[in-house]
Kinemage of the C-alpha trace (Angstrom):
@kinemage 1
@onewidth
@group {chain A} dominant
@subgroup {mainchain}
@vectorlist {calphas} color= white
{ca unk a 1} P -0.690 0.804 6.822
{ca unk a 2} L -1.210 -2.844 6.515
{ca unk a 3} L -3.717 -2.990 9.390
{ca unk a 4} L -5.425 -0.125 7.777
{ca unk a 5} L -5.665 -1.720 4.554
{ca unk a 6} L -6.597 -5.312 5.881
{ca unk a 7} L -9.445 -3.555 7.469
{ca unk a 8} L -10.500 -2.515 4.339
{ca unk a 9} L -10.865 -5.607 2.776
{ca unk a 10} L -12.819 -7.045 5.908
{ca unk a 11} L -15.064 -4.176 5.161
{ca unk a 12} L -15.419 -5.342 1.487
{ca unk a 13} L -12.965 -2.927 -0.201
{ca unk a 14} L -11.043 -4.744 -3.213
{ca unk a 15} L -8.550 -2.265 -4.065
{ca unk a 16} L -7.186 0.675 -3.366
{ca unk a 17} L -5.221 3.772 -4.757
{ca unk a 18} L -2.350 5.058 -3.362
{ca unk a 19} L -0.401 8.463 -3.744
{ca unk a 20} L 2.598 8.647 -3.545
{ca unk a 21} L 3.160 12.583 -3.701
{ca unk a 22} L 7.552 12.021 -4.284
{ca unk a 23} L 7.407 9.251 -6.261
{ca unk a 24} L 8.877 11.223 -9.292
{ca unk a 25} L 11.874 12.087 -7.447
{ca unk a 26} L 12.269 9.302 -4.598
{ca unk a 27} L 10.852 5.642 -5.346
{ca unk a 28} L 12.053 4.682 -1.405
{ca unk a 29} L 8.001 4.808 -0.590
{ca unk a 30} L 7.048 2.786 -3.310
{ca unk a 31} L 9.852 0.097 -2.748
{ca unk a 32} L 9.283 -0.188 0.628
{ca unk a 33} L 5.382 -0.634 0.118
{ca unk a 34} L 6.402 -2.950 -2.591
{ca unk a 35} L 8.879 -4.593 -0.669
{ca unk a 36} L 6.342 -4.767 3.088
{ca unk a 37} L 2.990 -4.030 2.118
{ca unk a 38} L 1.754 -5.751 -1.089
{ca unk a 39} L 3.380 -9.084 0.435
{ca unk a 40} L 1.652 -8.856 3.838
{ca unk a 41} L -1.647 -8.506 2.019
{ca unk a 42} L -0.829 -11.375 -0.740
């Protein structure tokens, strides 16, 4: 994911959505983008 969405940004992309289709019943995928993603990209 974060090579994927660094490539993105070389490419000129400044931001992206994400789904998260559990979300409203398991937050583990959003924490652990929150918690490895976002930072890596910061």
């Amino acid at each position: 994911m974060i090579e994927r969405l660094e490539r993105l940004r070389e490419l000129g992309c400044r931001y992206v959505i994400c789904y998260f289709p559990e979300a409203a019943y398991d937050r583990s995928g959003v924490e652990l983008f929150e918690r490895e993603v976002i930072p890596a990209l910061g």
